[in-house]
N, C-alpha and C positions, 0 to 999 in steps of 0.2 A: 378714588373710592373713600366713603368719609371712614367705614373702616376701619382701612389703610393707616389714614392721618392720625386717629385715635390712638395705632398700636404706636405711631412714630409716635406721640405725643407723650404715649406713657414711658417709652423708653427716657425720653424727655425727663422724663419726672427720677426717674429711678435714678438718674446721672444728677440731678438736685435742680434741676430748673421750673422753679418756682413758678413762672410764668404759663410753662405749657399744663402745670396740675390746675392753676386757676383757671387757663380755657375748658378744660375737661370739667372743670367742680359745675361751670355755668350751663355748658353742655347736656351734665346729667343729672344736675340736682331737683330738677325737678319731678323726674320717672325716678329715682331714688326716693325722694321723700313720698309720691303716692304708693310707692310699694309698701313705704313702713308703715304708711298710714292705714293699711290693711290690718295691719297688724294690731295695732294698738287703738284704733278709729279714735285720736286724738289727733288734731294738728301738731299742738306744742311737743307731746311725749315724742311725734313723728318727727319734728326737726331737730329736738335731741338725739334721737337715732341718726338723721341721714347726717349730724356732724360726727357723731362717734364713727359711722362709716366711713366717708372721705379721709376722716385720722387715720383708720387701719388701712383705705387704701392708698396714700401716705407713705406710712411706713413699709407696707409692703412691696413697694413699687419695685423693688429690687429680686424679686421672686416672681416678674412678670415675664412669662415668657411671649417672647412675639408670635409665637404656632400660633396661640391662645387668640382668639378676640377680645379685643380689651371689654366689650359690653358684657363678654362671660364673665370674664375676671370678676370686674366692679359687681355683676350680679351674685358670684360667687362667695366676696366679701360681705354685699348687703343680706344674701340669705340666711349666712353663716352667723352673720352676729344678730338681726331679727329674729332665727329661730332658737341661739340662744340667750337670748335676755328673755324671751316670754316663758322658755322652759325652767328660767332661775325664777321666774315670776315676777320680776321687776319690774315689768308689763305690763297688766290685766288687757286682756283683750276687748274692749267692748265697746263694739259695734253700734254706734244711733243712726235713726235716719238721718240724713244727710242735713242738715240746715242750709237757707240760700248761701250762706261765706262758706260752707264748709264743701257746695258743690264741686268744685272747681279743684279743691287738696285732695278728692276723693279719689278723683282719676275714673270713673265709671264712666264719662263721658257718652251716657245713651238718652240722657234726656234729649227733649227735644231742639231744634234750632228757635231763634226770633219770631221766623217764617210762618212755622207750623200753626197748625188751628191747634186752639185751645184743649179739644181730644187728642189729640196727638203726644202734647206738652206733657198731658195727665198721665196717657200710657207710657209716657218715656221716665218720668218720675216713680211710675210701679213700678216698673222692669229695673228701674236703678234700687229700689227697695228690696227687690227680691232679691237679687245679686249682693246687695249688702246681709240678708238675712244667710243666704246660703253662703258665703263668705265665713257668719259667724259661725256655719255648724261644721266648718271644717276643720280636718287638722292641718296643724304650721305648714305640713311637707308638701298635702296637698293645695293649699291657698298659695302658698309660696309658685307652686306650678302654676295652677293654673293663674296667678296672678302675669308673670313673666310669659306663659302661652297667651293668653290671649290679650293682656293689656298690652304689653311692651312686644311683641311679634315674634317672640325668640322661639328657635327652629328647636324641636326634640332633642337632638344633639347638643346643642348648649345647653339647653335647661337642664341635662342629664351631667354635662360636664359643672354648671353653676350648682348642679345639689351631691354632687359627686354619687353619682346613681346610674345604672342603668338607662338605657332609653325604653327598655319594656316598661320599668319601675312607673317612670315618669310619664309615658302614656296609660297606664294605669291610674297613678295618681291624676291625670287630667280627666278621664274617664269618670271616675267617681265623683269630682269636684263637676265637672257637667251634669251631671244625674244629679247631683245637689241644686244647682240650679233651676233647673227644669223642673224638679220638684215643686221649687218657690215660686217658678210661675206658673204652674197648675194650680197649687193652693190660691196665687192671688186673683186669678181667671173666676173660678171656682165660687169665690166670695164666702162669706160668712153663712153658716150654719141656719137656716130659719128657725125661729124660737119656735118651738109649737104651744100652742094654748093647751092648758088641762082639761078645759071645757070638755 
């Protein structure tokens, strides 16, 4: 069970073997940095964070318990220091639509495939616009949820142990963060307001 391997990997690490933190860095740096990239919707500011995270999970590697899932832990660390650099403000949070290089670090992955007809493409690039807009109007605690619930698959119970919260809290906090979005895609369904004429 991959796990399994992860938690043997980290124990790895905590005992100073270098090797098994580099398998884990390759493993999960990539769902690390699209989570910061929530955060900050910058790539570069996002890979500054997901290094300062692997440093703290690093040094902490030695306060890892095996109970633990190592994917809580690591999300533990990455929510813990995201939500506090943007609360020191060191951060600015802000959100653009996606540009085509930037697809791909976003992590929304609802555009469309190759495959699809050109309507399809189009709607899959709304729905990823929406989700970025609803993203921006939420708070760290909530984005941070539902970022981990639905991008990264983590079960209630972790996300509740990765934000140190309650599991009511955190289906709560997902709750509202979904009504955020659903929001953004009725407004974009909806379209733009018709001018009226004075005539």
């Amino acid at each position: 069970m991959e796990a399994d391997s992860d938690a043997q990997m980290m124990l790895k690490v905590a005992a100073g073997d270098r090797k098994a933190f580099a398998l884990l860095f390759d493993r999960y740096h990539a769902s690390v940095a699209r989570f910061a990239f929530r955060f900050v919707g910058n790539r570069e500011r996002a890979e500054e964070l997901t290094q300062d995270i692997f440093v703290k999970l690093y040094r902490n590697a030695k306060s890892y318990k095996p109970s633990a899932k190592f994917k809580t832990f690591l999300f533990r660390v990455a929510s813990n220091h995201c939500l506090n650099e943007v609360r020191r403000g060191e951060y600015r949070v802000a959100h653009t639509t996606t540009s085509e290089t930037e697809e791909e670090d976003s992590g929304l992955d609802v555009a469309g495939g190759e495959g699809d007809r050109p309507d399809q493409a189009l709607a899959g690039r709304e729905l990823e616009r929406a989700v970025g807009e609803a993203l921006k109007s939420m708070s760290e605690r909530e984005r941070a949820a539902f970022t981990m619930c639905r991008f990264e698959g983590m079960a209630y119970r972790d996300i509740a142990e990765a934000l140190e919260a309650s599991e009511a809290a955190v289906k709560s906090l997902i709750h509202r963060a979904t009504l955020a979005v659903a929001r953004k895609v009725e407004e974009l369904q909806a379209g733009p307001e018709p001018v009226r004429s004075r005539a």
